[in-house]
Every structure is written in structure tokens, then in C-alpha cells.
Steps between C-alpha positions, in 0.01 A plus 500: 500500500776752588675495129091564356485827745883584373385441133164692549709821648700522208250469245316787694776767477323648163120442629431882514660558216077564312458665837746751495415582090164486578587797815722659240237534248208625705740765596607628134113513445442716793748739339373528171126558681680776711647684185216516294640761284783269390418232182784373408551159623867387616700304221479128468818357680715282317410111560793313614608174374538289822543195325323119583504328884678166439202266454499130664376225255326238687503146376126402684164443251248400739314347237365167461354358187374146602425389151317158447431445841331810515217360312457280831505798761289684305252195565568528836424868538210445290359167763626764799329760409132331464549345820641897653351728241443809776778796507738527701400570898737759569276733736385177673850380543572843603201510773585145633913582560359855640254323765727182589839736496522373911528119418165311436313382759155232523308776668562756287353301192158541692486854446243597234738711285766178501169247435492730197837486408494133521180450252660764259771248534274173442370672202847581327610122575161358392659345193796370699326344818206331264776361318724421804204385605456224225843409539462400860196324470626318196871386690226402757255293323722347246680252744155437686331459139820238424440303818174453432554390135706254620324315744156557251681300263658258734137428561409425143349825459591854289631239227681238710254223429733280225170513302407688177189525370405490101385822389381587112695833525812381676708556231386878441565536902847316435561788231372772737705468770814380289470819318410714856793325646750613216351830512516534863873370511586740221441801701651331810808470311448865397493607848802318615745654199346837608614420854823383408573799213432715853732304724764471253467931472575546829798313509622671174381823603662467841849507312394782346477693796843432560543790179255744663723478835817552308366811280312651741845474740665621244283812459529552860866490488524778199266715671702506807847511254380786280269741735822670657674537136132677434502725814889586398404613181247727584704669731801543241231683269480771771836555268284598245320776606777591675753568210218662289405789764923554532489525166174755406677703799879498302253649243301708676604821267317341181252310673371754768597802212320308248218454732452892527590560205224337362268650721649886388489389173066505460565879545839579381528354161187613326569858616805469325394343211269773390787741543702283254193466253491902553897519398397277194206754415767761527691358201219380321358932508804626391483269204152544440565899499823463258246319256254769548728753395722319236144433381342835473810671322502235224113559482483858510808513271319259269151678500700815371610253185231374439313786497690621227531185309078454457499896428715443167303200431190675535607784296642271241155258444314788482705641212480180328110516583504812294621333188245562221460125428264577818264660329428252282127390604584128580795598686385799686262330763853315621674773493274713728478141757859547514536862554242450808723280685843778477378639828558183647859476448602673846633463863267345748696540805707792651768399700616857560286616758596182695680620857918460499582221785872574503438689860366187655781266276774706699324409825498191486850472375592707795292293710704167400852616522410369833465104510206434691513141387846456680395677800168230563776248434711612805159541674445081395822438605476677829221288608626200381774519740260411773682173548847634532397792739297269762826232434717806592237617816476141630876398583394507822244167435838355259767526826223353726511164259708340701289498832181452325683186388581449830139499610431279188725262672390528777198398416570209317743376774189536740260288288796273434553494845115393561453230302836352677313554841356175474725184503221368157816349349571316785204383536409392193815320483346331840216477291644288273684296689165408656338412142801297444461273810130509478509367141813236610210394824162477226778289299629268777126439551440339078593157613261493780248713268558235207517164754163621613364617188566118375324340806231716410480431148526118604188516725360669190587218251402235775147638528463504108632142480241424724235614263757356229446120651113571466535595143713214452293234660206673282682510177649149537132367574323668239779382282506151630106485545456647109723275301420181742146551470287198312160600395404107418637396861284475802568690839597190640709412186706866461846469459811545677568838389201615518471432870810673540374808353192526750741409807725774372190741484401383858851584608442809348229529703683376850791727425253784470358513839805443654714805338207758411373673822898547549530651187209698541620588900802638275337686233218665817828620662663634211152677362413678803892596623610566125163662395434792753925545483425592085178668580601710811893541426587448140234690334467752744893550464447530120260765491648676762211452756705360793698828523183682561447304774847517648522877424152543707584770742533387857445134392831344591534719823209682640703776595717548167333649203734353216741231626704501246665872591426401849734228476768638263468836647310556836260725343199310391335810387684481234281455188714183352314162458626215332317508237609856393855379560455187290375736205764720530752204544346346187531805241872463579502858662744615824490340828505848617144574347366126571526583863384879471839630667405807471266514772738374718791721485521913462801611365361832439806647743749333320424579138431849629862499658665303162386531172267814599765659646444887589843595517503513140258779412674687749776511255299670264357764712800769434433483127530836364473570133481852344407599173533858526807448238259405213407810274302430218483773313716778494443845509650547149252222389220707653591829354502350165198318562290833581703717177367246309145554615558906401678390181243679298356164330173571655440838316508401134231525287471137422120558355631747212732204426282267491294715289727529252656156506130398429476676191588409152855658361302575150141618440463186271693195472756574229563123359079464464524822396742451229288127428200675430646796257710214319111318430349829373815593299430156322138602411631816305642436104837358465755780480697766671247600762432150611883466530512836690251387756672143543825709550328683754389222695862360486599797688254496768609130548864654550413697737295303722768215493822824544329698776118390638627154596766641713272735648305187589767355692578784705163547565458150652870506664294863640177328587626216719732737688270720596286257611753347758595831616091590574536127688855617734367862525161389581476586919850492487565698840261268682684214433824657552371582898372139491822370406687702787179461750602128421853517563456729846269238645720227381810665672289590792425141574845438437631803760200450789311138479793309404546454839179322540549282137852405657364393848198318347745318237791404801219340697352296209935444424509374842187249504626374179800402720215364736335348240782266409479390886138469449587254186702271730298456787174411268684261309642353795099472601456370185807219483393419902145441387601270175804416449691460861479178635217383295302245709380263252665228662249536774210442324681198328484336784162532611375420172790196487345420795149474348630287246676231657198469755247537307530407140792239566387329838115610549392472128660198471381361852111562426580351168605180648214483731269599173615186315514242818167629582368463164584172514351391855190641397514265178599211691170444642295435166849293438404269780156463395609458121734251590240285689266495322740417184684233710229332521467390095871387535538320759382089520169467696472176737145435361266630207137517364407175363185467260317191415331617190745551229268690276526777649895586562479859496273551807663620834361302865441754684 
């Protein structure tokens, strides 16, 4: 008992481990309900790979497949459960151990609650005392019912007299009871193979158990070998979490930098951004106002050309117009179409009166001479250094490595130091040694075991041979009595070996009487004893029904709730049964859960002086990180920001532009133009005013490909300019204070609630740290509950234990009695088969003799 309670306290060192998280995490959730205001949640810590507990393979498969012979239990079960068929009593058991818990007395049965009891009893075993009750009356009778055969027939009576009358029909009775005979021994010999199949499985089975002893030894013997190797490794893992906090605090500038960083960065980074996307707009104006003005000198420069160029033209087709080959009457009427359209040869748009941009241009050019894009860039930059200013501000945390490791070890040397508290090696090794002489004393005890396992299966064979001898002396007379048999002879006249054959039967019959109520005193025995053991043990133990009963609270001692903890621990309040522990035991999971360890010992105190160990946030409480350093934007950056707003941009007249852009260059398209003076210069006569006109439209041509289609161009080049410049310019100041509204709260939170970000990201730094102390002691509650010192071997034995009693000895024991039963019962229409067959075989001292031979066939009666 002492190395169970040294085994049980070191397999409880880690039973608050759930406690503890569950203590930690009730009190993170209390924070996070006290600071409403705050969302964010605190970052996943990293899971740690602890590895896999050393697991025990155990050899043990309590599982037995009977095979054939299971066909003959099943029979049994099958005869057992008509004579039994009501469930199993378990509150009656329950009420009778309860009232009779002070030793049973005659008096106390005469109580009205025990006269109860005891019919509720009587009712349960009505199939077993009826039948008990058969069995006694029948060993009773049967040698009483023999005697006074005997003597019946000694006096010439019950078929003694040496007489046999002539019947019509004796050959059909001959047949009958020939054939009932065979039929009858048939079934006898049935029941005695059935008997013998059982006795023969016990002895084979009996060896077997020899393998269940072994394995389940053997099992015993690893779980004792490999549960310290388990408990070792879990605390080496401590190593684990260990090395991983030294080394997130070696790296506490990135990590803890990075960590408010991140949190800065929500507010920091798009404020900056915009800035760069303004330095980009910057760039993008100045090009859009070089277009505009590259753009509106080639336009207005062009408009002055082209001006010119449709004048001459005009001038020119109107001279040819005035040719007198116009006044001809079939030429005249497309003469005067053409003249009508000269006014539309002129200038649509007037790029002139468009506003000069070259004042803005040079403000803008002035206003990049200063980078602004390189100035957000050291602002970037600045911030980005987070890391490397709270590595540089932290030294402190760095130089204090080295006794924060010492804690670490300290730590680890105490739970080290724990789970060597308990001399478990020692006394498993004790433990061990005692397997090993308890197997060597179950072994020294085989001979005896086998010596009395072949007296037993001797008495066995002996009581079969008896029935044997009767089915020989039946099977030798009907042999003798059917092949010696003469129809034609007389009773007096029967042969030799016919007479043997009835003397044999009679034999039969004496050997019957002698040997059957001991057979049947046998099989009465066996049925009741080996009946109620399958009905109120085996089955019970199968479906788990007997450990209700056992784990009935104050049922094994009225003042102990649960024995079990009572016994292992002297606390029966305990709420461990055997029945839970089996389960547990049986799904292979820790000894430590199967007996609910952690109800037993509070370690709270320790864990909170280890792994939780305060000492260590203490080292964190002189962090100090300032971020005053960090400017984002600089003053230069600002100024250029706000001359860019006053550029001038917003006060151009981009609707005159657009007004213009939107209009034609010419009055009339000069290429359908020229088309359409080309078609009527084809209606007029062939000759040098047709040719003119053609000549004319050529030049028109010209000049819309030489001067109106790069007008076009510029115009476009013009229109899309001005358009992104109405975009920038559009609000433009707003967004400028936006921008640096943006940048002064960004730097503001940098300058005055940094402070807060830094102690709100330290503290979720430091229960990271926690957290990987968290990850150790829950998968040491984890290993402890499934993988250390997995207690399958217990339930191995209890259910090895069900098998060798019950479906090696029990099954096999009520399937002995089922065959030698079987055959008692049949014995008795043997006898009277054999009788009356005896009877036609054997040689009569007198017969019927009739005087009138004309009649052969009838029968004196």
C-alpha cells in the first residue's frame, strides 16, 4: 500500500494545473470587462512543441473468442435464461446486504421487511429451486423406483415372468421401441460428447490462463518500469518553456517594439501615407500645368495659322467661283451651293482669351525644390525605428537575463526537486520485485493446479464412462438382439444371440439405476452452484451491473460513502467508484485521472510559487520606453505642404477651358468638307473649273492634315490636364489641414498615449511569457490524464479475471452439467425402452400354445 500512496503523490504534482488556468483565465476576463473601452484582444501566444510522453505498449487482449464450443454455451445461456429470465436484482441485493450488514441472525428473518426480502428472493430463484427441486426428488426416487423394480421382477412381475405372450402387432412394437431406443441413445450419446467437449475445455483453457498470468504480469511490470521515465520527461519539458521565454526576452527589442509598433502603426502609417500620395500629387500638378501651357502656346500659335491659311483659301474658291463658266445655267445652281458654304471655312475656338498659368507653373516649381517625398520617408523611417529605440530603452530587462534565468532555474530545480520527494522509483522497483515473486509463487503452484485439474477431469471422464457402459450395454444389445433375432423361431426357441441382446438391454437397465441418481446428484449440484454463479456473477460482471452494486454508497461500510477512496485514501467522500475507475482504466487513460487525483491534492501554492512565479513581472515593472524621438513630419514638410495649398491652382478658370477644349478647332470639318466639294465638283462639265474646285479641296485636305490635327492633339493633351488639375485643386486646402490634422494626432499619440500603448503592450509581452507557463502546466494535465501511467493493465485484469472464471471454468462447468443432465433425463425412457425391447430378445421359459392350427395369426390373450 505505501509504494500506491508514493505513486499517487507523484502523479498529483500537476493536478491543479486546469485549476490554476482555469483561475488565470477568469481573471484576464475580469480585465477586459473592467476596460471596456479597450477591443483589442491580446495576441495568440506561440504553441510550443513539447513533444510525446514515452508511451508503454502492453502485451494483454482480454479477449476470448471461444469458437465451436461457443455454439454449446450459447445453449446453455439460452436453457439458463428460461429457467432465470428476470433482470438482474441489484436493489434487492442491495436492500438485503444493507439490512443483514450486522451478521444474519434466525430472528431477524421474522421481521416483515426481511419476510419480504426473502419472497423477492423465492421469486428470483423460482426457476432454480423448481428445478433443484426436480433434481432432488429425482436422486431420491430413482434408487427407491430401482429397488422396487427389482424385487417386482424378482416376483415375476413388471416383465420378470419368463413368459411372452403372442401379440398380432408385436412386430410393429418390436420396431417401435427398437427405433425409440436408437433414437433415445442417439441423443444420450449427444449429451455425453457435449459433456466431454466441456471437460476437455477446461483443461485446455486452464493452460491458457497460464498466458493471461504471464501478459498481464508483464503489463504490470512495464507499467511500474516506464511510469518514472514518463514523470521524468515531463519534468525535462519544463526545459521547454523555459528556453523559449529566455529567448522572446534576449529579443525583447523586436518582439515588445514590434508589438507597439504595430499598435502605433493603425494611426501612424495612413497619416503618412496621404502625405506621400500628396507629394505624388505635387509632381503629378506641375506636370499637368507644363502640359497646360506647352499646350495653349502651340494652340494659340496655331489658331493664328490657321486663321490665315482658311482666309487665302476662302479668298481663292471664291475667285474661282467667279469664273464665268459659272454662269452657265447648268452650272450656276452648283456654283451658288458652293459659294454658301465659304463662310464656313473659319476658326471655331479662341484660345487667346484663355488665362496664362505660368504664375502658378513657377509655384509649384518653387514649391518642389523642396522634397516632400524624402522628408515622409525620414518620417517612415523614424517610426520604424520603434524596435531599435525600445531595444536601446530596455537594457535594463537585457542585463537582468541572467537572474531571470536564475529564477527559471529555480523553478525547474523546485519541480525537479518535487517529483524526487517521493522515493516512486524505489518503490516501483519494490514493486516489481513483488510481481516477480508473486508470478515465481502462482507458478510454483501449476503442478498442484495441473495434478488437480487431472483428478478433476478424471472424476469427469469416470462419470461419463458410467453413462458410456449404459450406452454400451444398450448398443451391444440392440446390436446383438437385431442381427440374432429369428422371426420363424418361437420365444422358447430364440437363439443364443438373441438372448444375449435382451440380457445386455436388461443390464442396461441394472446399470441404470445404479449410476443415474449419482449422476443426476452431480449434475443438481453443478446446476444450482454453477447456475446462480453465471447468473449473479458472470453476467452481472459483463454488463457492468455488479459494480453498481459494489459502488452503492455506504454499502460496504455504513459509515464510508465510497470505499474505494476510503480505502486507498481515507476520504470516502471522494466521488471515485469502481466502476468509474474501471472505465477510465479501460480507455487506456492516466492512473492519475482513473483515481480523480485531483480532488485529493491542491497544489495551488506550489504552482503559484513555481511556474506562476511573481517575481518575474516584477522584472518588467521599470519598463520605460519613450517615443518622444519620433517626428513624423517635419516642419519643412509642413511648410511645403500648406504653399502648396496657396499655390494658386485653385484660382484658374478651368470652365473657360473646358469651354474651349469642348469646341471644334474649325466651323466645319475640313476633310468632309473637302469630300463633299470634291462630289459637287464632279457634277459640273469636265474641264478647268471642275479641276479648280478638286484643287481646292486638295488644299483644304492639306491643311487639316498640316495644322487642325495638331491643334487636335494639343487640345486633348489640354483637356485631360485640366481636368486633373480641377481633381488636385478641387478643396485642396481642406485636405491639406486634413493631412497635417492627421499627422498632429498621429504624433500626439505618439508624444502623450504612448505611454499607455507601451504599458498595455509590456503586460500582454509579459503574459505571453506566462502563457508559455500556462502551455506546460495544461499539457502536463493533459499527458497526467492520458498518457502517464496509463492503467489499462488494470482493467486487464478484471476483465482477465472474467474470462478465466467465467467463460473458461463457469461456461464450461454448466456445460458439462447441461450434457450429463441431458442425458439422466433420457435415461429414464432408456430404461423403459430397453425393457420393454428386452423382452422380444430374450428366450421365454414357456409360450402360447394353440390347438387349432387354422387360425395361426390370432394372439391368446
Amino acid at each position: 500500500m505505501l509504494w500506491t500512496r508514493w505513486l499517487v503523490l507523484l502523479l498529483c504534482w500537476g493536478a491543479t494545473a486546469g485549476e490554476q488556468q482555469a483561475d488565470e483565465r477568469e481573471g484576464f476576463r475580469a480585465e477586459i470587462r473592467a476596460d471596456s473601452r479597450r477591443q483589442r484582444s491580446p495576441p495568440p501566444v506561440e504553441p510550443l512543441d513539447f513533444g510525446f510522453v514515452p508511451s508503454a505498449v502492453y502485451d494483454t487482449h482480454a479477449y476470448y473468442e471461444p469458437g465451436a464450443v461457443g455454439i454449446l454455451f450459447h445453449m446453455v445461456h439460452a436453457f439458463l435464461y428460461v429457467v432465470q429470465p428476470n433482470p438482474f436484482p441489484k436493489d434487492l441485493i442491495v436492500r438485503v446486504i444493507q439490512q443483514n450488514m450486522g451478521g444474519i441472525k434466525i430472528e431477524e428473518w421474522r421481521k416483515p421487511e426481511n419476510v419480504v426480502l426473502l419472497l423477492q428472493w423465492i421469486h428470483y430463484e423460482a426457476g432454480f429451486l423448481v428445478c433443484g427441486t426436480v433434481g432432488v426428488v429425482f436422486v431420491i426416487l430413482v434408487p427407491i423406483i430401482g429397488i422396487l423394480f427389482c424385487v417386482c421382477r424378482c416376483c415375476e412381475n413388471c416383465g420378470g415372468e419368463m413368459h411372452q405372450r403372442q401379440r398380432k402387432n408385436a412386430d410393429c412394437q418390436r420396431g417401435f421401441y427398437t427405433a425409440s431406443l436408437v433414437a433415445t441413445t442417439i441423443f444420450i450419446i449427444l449429451g455425453v460428447l457435449i459433456s466431454y467437449a466441456a471437460n476437455h475445455n477446461i483443461s485446455a483453457q486452464i493452460k491458457s490462463t497460464r498466458r493471461f498470468i504471464n501478459t498481464n504480469m508483464r503489463d504490470l511490470k512495464t507499467f511500474a518500469n516506464n511510469t518514472p521515465a514518463q514523470i521524468d520527461y515531463l519534468t525535462a519539458q519544463y526545459t521547454t518553456a523555459k528556453n523559449k521565454v529566455l529567448s522572446d526576452l534576449d529579443n525583447i527589442g523586436p518582439l515588445l517594439g514590434g508589438r507597439i509598433h504595430s499598435q502605433l502603426e493603425k494611426e501612424v502609417v495612413p497619416s503618412l501615407d496621404t502625405a506621400l500620395r500628396m507629394a505624388g500629387a505635387m509632381r503629378e500638378t506641375k506636370e499637368a500645368l507644363e502640359n497646360v501651357s506647352s499646350s495653349l502656346e502651340v494652340l494659340q500659335e496655331g489658331t493664328g495659322k490657321l486663321q490665315t491659311s482658311l482666309s487665302v483659301e476662302r479668298a481663292s474658291l471664291s475667285n474661282t467661283l467667279s469664273d464665268p463658266a459659272c454662269t452657265n445655267g447648268a452650272v450656276s445652281h452648283t456654283c451658288n451651293t458652293i459659294r454658301s458654304t465659304l463662310s464656313q471655312l473659319g476658326i471655331n475656338a479662341d484660345f487667346s482669351r484663355l488665362p496664362d498659368v505660368s504664375h502658378s507653373l513657377g509655384n509649384v516649381d518653387t514649391i518642389l525644390k523642396t522634397d516632400l517625398s524624402n522628408i515622409v520617408q525620414k518620417g517612415y523611417s523614424s517610426f520604424n525605428d520603434t524596435p531599435r529605440l525600445v531595444k536601446d530603452q530596455t537594457k535594463n530587462i537585457v542585463s537582468a537575463l541572467p537572474r531571470v534565468k536564475g529564477m527559471l532555474d529555480k523553478i525547474g530545480a523546485e519541480i525537479t526537486g518535487f517529483s524526487k520527494m517521493f522515493p516512486v522509483e524505489a518503490s516501483l522497483a519494490n514493486f516489481t520485485i513483488f510481481l516477480t515473486e508473486g508470478q515465481k509463487n502462482i507458478e510454483s503452484f501449476y503442478p498442484q493446479i495441473d495434478q488437480m485439474d487431472f483428478y478433476r477431469w478424471i472424476g469427469c471422464v469416470a462419470a461419463l464412462c458410467m453413462i458410456v457402459l449404459i450406452l454400451a450395454f444398450n448398443i451391444l444389445g440392440l446390436l446383438c438382439g437385431s442381427c440374432g433375432y429369428d422371426k420363424q423361431a418361437t420365444p422358447t426357441t430364440r437363439g443364443c444371440l438373441s438372448n444375449t441382446g435382451g440380457n445386455l438391454l436388461m443390464a442396461g437397465v441394472g446399470f441404470t439405476f445404479i449410476f443415474v441418481w449419482l449422476l443426476m446428484a452431480i449434475v443438481t449440484a453443478l446446476f444450482v452452484v454453477g447456475g446462480n454463479v453465471e447468473k449473479m456473477m458472470c453476467e452481472p460482471l459483463a454488463n457492468r451491473q455488479l459494480f453498481k452494486i459494489i459502488d452503492t454508497p455506504y454499502l460496504v461500510h455504513p459509515a464510508k460513502k465510497n470505499f474505494l477512496p476510503g480505502m486507498l485514501f481515507q476520504n470516502p467522500n471522494i466521488d471515485l467508484t469502481l466502476g468509474s475507475m474501471y472505465r477510465e482504466c479501460y480507455e487506456n487513460n492516466g492512473l492519475y485521472h482513473a483515481l480523480q487525483l485531483e480532488t485529493m491534492f491542491n497544489i495551488n501554492s506550489f504552482l503559484n510559487r513555481t511556474v506562476y512565479n511573481k517575481d518575474l513581472a516584477k522584472v518588467f515593472e521599470s519598463v520605460q520606453v519613450d517615443l518622444q524621438d519620433i517626428t513624423l513630419l517635419e516642419q519643412a514638410g509642413r511648410d511645403n505642404l500648406i504653399n502648396f495649398a496657396n499655390s494658386g491652382i485653385g484660382q484658374i478658370d478651368y470652365a473657360a477651358f473646358l469651354a474651349e477644349v469642348n469646341k471644334g478647332v474649325t466651323l466645319v470639318d475640313l476633310l468632309s468638307f473637302s469630300t463633299d466639294l470634291e462630289a459637287q465638283a464632279d457634277q459640273l462639265p469636265r474641264g478647268a473649273l471642275e479641276n479648280a474646285l478638286k484643287g481646292h479641296a486638295s488644299s483644304i485636305r492639306q491643311i487639316h492634315r498640316d495644322q487642325v490635327v495638331p491643334m487636335e492633339q494639343a487640345m486633348s493633351t489640354l483637356s485631360q490636364s485640366i481636368k486633373q488639375l480641377q481633381r488636385t485643386s478641387s478643396d485642396l486646402p481642406v485636405k491639406v489641414t486634413n493631412i497635417l490634422s492627421a499627422i498632429d494626432a498621429a504624433e500626439y499619440l505618439i508624444t502623450h498615449n504612448a505611454s499607455h500603448v507601451v504599458k498595455q503592450e509590456t503586460k500582454n509581452y509579459v503574459q505571453s511569457l506566462v502563457g508559455y507557463f500556462k502551455q506546460y502546466t495544461a499539457w502536463v494535465k493533459n499527458s497526467l490524464t492520458a498518457e502517464v501511467a496509463q492503467c489499462k493493465p488494470i482493467s486487464n485484469i478484471v476483465d482477465s479475471m472474467e474470462i478465466v472464471a467465467c467463460s473458461f471454468i463457469v461456461d464450461s462447468v454448466n456445460t458439462f452439467w447441461f450434457g450429463l443432465g441431458g442425458c439422466c433425463v433420457l435415461l429414464i425412457p432408456s430404461i423403459i425402452f430397453s425393457t420393454k425391447l428386452a423382452k422380444y430378445y430374450r428366450r421365454m421359459d414357456t409360450e402360447d400354445v394353440f390347438e387349432d392350427s387354422s387360425y395361426p395369426w390370432l394372439v391368446a390373450l
